[in-house]
N, C-alpha and C positions, 0 to 999 in steps of 0.2 A: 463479270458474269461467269460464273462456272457451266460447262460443257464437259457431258458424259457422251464419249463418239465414240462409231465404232468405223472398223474401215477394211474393204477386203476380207469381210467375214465369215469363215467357211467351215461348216464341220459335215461328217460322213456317217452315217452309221453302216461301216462294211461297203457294202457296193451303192447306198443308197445317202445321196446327195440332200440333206434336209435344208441345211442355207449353203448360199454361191454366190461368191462376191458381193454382200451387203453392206450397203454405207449407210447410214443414218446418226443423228444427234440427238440428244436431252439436253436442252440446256435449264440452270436454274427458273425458274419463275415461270413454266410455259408444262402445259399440259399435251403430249404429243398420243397420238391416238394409234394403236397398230391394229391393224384389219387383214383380212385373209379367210380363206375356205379351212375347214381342218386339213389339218397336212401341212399346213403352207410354210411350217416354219416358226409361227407366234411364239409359243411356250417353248421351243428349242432356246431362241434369241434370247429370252428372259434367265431360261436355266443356265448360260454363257454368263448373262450381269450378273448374277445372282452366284455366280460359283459353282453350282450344281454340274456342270458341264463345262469341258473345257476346249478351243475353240483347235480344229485341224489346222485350221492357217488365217491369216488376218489379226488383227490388232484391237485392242479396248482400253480405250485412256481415258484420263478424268485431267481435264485440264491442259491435255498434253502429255499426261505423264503415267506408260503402263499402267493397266490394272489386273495386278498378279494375286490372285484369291484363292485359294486350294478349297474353301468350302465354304458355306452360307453364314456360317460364323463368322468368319474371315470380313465376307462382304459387309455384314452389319457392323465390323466395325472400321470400316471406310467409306459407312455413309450410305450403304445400297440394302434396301429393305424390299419383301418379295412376298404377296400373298398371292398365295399358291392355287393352282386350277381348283383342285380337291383340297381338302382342310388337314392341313400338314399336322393333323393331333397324335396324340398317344391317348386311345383309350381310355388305359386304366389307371393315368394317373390323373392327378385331379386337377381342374381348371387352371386353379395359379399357380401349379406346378406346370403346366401346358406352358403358360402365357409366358412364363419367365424361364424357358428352357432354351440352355446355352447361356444363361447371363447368371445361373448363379454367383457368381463370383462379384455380383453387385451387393448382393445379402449376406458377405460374409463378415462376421463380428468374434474376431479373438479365434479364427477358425472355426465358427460353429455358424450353420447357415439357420439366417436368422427368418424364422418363419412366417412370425405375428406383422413382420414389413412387408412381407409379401404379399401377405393374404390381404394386407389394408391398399397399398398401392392398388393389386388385383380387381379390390371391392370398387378402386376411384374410376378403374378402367371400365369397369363394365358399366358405370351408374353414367360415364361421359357418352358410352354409346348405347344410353335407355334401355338396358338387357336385363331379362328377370331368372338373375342367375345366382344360384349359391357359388362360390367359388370355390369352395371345397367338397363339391360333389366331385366324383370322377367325371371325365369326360362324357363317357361313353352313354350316360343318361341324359344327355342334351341331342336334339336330330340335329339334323344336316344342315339347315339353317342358321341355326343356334352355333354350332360350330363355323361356319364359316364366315357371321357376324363377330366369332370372337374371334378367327384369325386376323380379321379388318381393321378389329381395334388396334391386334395385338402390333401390328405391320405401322398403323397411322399414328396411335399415342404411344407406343412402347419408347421410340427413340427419346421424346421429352421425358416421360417418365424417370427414364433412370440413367438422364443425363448424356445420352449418345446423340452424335449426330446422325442429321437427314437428310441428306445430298439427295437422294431420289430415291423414290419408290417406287415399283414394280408392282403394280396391278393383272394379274393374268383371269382374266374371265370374273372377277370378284362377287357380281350382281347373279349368277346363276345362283337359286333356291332361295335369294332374300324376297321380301316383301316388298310393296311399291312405296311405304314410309321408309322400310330400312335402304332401299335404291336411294330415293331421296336425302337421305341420313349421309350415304357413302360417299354420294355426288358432293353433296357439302362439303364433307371432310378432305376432297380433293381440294375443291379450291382454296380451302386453308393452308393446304400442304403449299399452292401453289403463291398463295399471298406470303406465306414465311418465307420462301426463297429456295422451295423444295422443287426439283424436275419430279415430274411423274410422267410415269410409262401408263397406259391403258388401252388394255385387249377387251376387246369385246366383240361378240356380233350380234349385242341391239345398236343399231347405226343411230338410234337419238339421242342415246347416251352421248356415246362418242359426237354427234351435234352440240350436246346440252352443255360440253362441258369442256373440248378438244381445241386447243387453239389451233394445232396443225393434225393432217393426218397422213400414216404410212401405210400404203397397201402392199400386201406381200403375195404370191400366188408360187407354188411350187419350190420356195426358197430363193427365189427372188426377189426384189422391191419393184414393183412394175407401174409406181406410182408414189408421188410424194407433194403434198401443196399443204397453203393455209387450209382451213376445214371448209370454208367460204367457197372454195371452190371444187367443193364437191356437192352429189346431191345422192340420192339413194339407186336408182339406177344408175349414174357413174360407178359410184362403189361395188355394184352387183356385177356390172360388166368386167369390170376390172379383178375383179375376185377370180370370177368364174370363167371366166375367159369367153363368152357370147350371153345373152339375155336371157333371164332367169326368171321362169313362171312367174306372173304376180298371183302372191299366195292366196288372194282375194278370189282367185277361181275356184280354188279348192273348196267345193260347193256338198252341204249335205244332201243326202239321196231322197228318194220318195218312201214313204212311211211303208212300213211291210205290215203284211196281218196277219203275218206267223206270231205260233202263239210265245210267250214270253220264254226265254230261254234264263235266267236267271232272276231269281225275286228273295229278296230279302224282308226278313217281314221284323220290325222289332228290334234290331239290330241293337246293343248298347254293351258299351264299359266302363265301369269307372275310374277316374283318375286313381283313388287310395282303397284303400281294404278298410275302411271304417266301420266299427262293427254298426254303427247305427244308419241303415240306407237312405234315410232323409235328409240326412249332412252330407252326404257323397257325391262328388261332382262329375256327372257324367259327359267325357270325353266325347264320345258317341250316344247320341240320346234318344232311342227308340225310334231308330231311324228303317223306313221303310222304302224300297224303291222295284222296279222289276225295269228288264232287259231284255227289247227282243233278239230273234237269232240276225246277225249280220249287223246289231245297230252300232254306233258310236254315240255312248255317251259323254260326257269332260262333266266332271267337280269343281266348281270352284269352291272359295273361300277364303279367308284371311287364314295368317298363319293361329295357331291353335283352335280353327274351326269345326278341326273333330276331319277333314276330309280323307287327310293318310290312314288315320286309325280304324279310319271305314273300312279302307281300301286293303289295308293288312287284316282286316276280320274277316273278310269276303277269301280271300289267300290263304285264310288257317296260320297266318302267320303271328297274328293276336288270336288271344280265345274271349270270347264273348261271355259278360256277364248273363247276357239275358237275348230272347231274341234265334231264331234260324236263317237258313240261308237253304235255298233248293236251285238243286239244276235240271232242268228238264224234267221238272214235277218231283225228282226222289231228294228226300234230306244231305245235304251238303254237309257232310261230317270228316273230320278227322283234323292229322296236321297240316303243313306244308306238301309232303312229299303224298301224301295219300292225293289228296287234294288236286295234286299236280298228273299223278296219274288214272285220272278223272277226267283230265283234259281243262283244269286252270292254268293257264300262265301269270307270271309273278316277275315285272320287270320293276323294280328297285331304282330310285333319288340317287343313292350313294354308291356311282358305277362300281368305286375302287375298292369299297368293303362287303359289299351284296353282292352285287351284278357280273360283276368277272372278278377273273382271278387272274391279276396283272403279270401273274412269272410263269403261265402258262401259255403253251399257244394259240392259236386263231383255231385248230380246230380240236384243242382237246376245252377248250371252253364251248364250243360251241354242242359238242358233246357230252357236255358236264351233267347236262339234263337228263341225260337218254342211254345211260350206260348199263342197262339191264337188255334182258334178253326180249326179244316181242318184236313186232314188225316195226317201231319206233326206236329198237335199241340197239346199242351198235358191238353188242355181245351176243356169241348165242348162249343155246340152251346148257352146253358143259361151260359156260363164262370163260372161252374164247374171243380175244379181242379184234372187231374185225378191222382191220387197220384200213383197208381197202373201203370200206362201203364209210368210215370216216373221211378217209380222202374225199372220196365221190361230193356224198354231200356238201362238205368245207367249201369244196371248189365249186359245185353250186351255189350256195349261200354268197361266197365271195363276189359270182356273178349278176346274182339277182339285185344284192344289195348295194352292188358299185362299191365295197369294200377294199382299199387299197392297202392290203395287206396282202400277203404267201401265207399259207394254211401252217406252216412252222412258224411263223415271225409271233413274238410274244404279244401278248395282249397289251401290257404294261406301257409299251414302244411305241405306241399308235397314238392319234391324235383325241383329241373325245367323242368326235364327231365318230370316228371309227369304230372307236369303241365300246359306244352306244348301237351301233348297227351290230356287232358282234353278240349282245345282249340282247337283240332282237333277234337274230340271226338263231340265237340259243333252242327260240319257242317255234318262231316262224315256221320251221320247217317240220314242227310237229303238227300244225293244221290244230291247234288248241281251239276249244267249244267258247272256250272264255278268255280271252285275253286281257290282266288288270296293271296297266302302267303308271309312275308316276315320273310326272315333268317327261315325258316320252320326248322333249327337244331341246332339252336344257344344256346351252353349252353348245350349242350345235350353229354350224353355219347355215347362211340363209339358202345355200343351190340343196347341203343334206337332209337342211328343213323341208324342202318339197320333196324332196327323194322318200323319208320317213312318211309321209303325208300320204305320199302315192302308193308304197306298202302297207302303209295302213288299211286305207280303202279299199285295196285287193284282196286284203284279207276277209275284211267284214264285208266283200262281196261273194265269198266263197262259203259264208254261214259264219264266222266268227265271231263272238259279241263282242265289242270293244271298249272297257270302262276304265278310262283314266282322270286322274286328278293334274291339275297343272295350276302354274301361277301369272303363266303368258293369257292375257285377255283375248290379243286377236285369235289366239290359237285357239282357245274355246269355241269364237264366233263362229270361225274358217272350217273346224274338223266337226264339229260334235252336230250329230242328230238331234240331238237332245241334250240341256245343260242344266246341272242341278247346282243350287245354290246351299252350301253349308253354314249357319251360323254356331256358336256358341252348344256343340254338338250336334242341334239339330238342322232337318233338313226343313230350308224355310221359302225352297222353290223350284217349281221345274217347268223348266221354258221348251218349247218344241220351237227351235232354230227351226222346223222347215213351213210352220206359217207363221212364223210371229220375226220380225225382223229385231235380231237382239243387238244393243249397244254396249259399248263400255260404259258408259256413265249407268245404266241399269242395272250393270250387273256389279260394282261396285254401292252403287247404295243399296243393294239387298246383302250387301256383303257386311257392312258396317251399321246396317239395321235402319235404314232411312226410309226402306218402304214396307209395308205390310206384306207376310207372308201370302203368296199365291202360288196358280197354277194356272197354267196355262198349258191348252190343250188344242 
């Protein structure tokens, strides 16, 4: 039986200790589960197997026998494969050129890399993991989903593909922004990897994954291991205490509030875009389909929907970040016009799926992102009137922001360096402190541990107690149940329901078969 161990595992970033003497194993044929608060250390450990990172002191063998890797390259070809927190793409080059990057050298014929293998292997990969992909589009016109379903594939069939081995695989967070069939899809393909005789690593913080699928599990807290057993003998309050170090709200409190009868603070009336520019609008398939809805001041609403339901496209039309076919949008009675930035200094905020391409800017610091929004002059800007930078009144706030949000970061420490959990609060941190009329998030917990989950939960509601309207989209069920005043149902563009969470007791299985079309369009009020 082959074993991937590590022992004595240490690294530092400067004065700050991210792992401290960690031991643990992979062995072949066994699914081992890593768990932890952000911070704790997960995605460091991985970026050490993985090559990415190289370790201050301690040891990593395979078998017994060093593992000396200079880079991700390196590790895939001794067997260690690594789908990455965010979707390690490039852009602008195109799918199969993505999927097969760093291996051309499997495609080369007479020195000339041979394209028509690529693109056909490419088409087998994506058809084994049911994706409705051209693989010669650029990247960059596939979301966030779509991309990190194809890093899945690329990490799980690439090694059979083209003939490499798969000693073990490294799953870091993988199931943030998929679907509940593409969750299901991935969970499967684990245990194949594990029936072939593959170790696999898996980070997550949904704890039933890791139930569903974990032969053993590792808890880490502050770079530590401060817990280690078969999965059996764990339960979810184990795991929550052991993360967090004392007992962690049950998120089931998180209760919506009583109905307000302030009058609507955002109403979209008509709302629509379509997929193509066809010149005939009968043929045209609308993404968004004359979708109407209103917001009052301080509510929480949540979106659901399956993936291509139209719920993001909503949510970037409302942001000026899409332009609408057809259809307005008002705040506070006057017409909602312009781009992004007009928009924004309006008083919308605009927090973004894709922290690492949207939402921050990773080689920046904690507070020149956090100012990234607010850099004009005005009692929200951190310039004045001759566009003098006030270096001071950024500190100030950074260092508030930092406190409010339990952000464990120093207002210079990069954004990039942080956990996601962090750097999700950073992103909020962005708007938060502009007191916005509108606030529109997507997956506002994706990625995030279960103690930052209630942390995010609990600024939430303090916002939208202060008059904030709060309209986000998410793919977490409970999370709809737990946060939203109100929950709208998206199908096949349209809007085909809306539930008021605060008399009507909602379920998963409900909100699921209105999602998939099993129950007739309603309203409930």
């Amino acid at each position: 039986m082959s074993e991937l161990s590590v022992k004595g595992l240490t690294f530092a970033f400067s004065s700050f200790v991210a792992l401290k003497n960690v031991d643990l194993s992979i062995r072949s044929g066994e699914i081992v589960g890593i768990i932890g608060e952000n911070g704790a250390g997960k995605s460091t450990l991985l970026n050490i197997l993985s090559g990415t990172l190289h370790a201050t002191s301690g040891s990593v063998t395979v078998d017994g026998e060093a593992l000396a890797v200079k880079n991700y390259n390196e590790a895939n070809l001794k067997g260690i494969w690594r789908i990455f927190q965010d979707p390690a793409t490039i852009p602008n080059l195109r799918v199969y050129e993505n999927l097969f990057l760093g291996h051309e050298s499997k495609f080369l014929r007479f020195g000339l890399l041979n394209k028509s293998a690529m693109i056909q292997l490419a088409r087998k990969l994506v058809a084994d993991m049911q994706l409705r992909v051209d693989v010669r589009d650029v990247m960059h016109k596939y979301d966030f989903p779509t991309r990190q379903a194809l890093e899945v594939g690329k990490a799980t069939l690439l090694p059979s593909i083209l003939g490499l081995s798969s000693g073990y695989v490294l799953f870091d967070e993988p199931t943030t922004g998929l679907t509940r069939s593409e969750v299901t899809l991935l969970l499967s393909r684990m245990r194949q990897l594990k029936a072939s005789g593959a170790g696999v690593a898996f980070v997550s913080h949904r704890l039933q994954e890791l139930f569903d699928v974990c032969d053993r599990i590792v808890v880490l807290k502050d770079g530590h291991v401060v817990g280690a057993g078969a999965t059996a003998e764990f339960d979810e309050d184990k795991l929550h205490r052991m993360m967090v170090g004392r007992d962690v709200q049950n998120l089931a409190e998180v209760k919506p509030r009583a109905r307000s009868d302030a009058p609507p603070r955002l109403v979209a009336k008509d709302l629509t875009i379509y997929a193509t520019a066809a010149k005939d609008a009968h043929i045209r398939r609308a993404e968004v389909d004359h979708v109407s809805l209103e917001i009052g001041t301080g509510e929480i609403v949540g979106i659901g929907g399956l993936l291509g339901s139209g719920k993001n496209h909503l949510l970037r039309l409302i942001a000026g970040d899409m332009r609408a076919s057809g259809g307005g949008v008002t705040l506070d009675g006057r017409p909602l016009l312009g781009s992004l930035k007009a928009r924004k200094d309006l008083g919308i905020a605009f927090v973004p799926s894709d922290r690492g391409r949207e939402a921050i800017v990773g080689a920046l610091s904690v507070a020149s992102n956090i100012s990234l929004a607010s850099g004009h002059s005005g009692a929200l800007g951190f310039s004045n009137r001759i566009g003098i930078w006030r270096g001071r009144h950024e500190q100030a706030v950074t260092k508030a922001m930092i406190k409010e949000l339990a952000i464990k970061a120093s207002p210079e420490q990069t954004v990039g360096s942080l956990s996601g959990g962090n750097q999700q609060k950073v992103a909020l941190a962005k708007w938060i402190h502009r007191d916005p009329r509108v606030m529109l998030i997507e997956n506002p917990t994706a990625g995030v541990d279960v103690g930052a989950k209630v942390e995010i939960y609990r600024h939430l509601l303090a916002l939208a107690a202060r008059g904030t309207s709060i309209l986000y989209v998410t793919d977490d069920l409970p999370e709809l149940i737990r946060l939203s005043d109100r929950v709208l149902i998206m199908r096949d563009g349209g809007l085909v329901a809306n539930l008021d969470n605060r008399s009507h007791a909602l379920n998963e299985h409900e909100l699921v078969a209105l999602m998939i079309g099993r129950s007739q369009a309603q309203s409930l009020h």
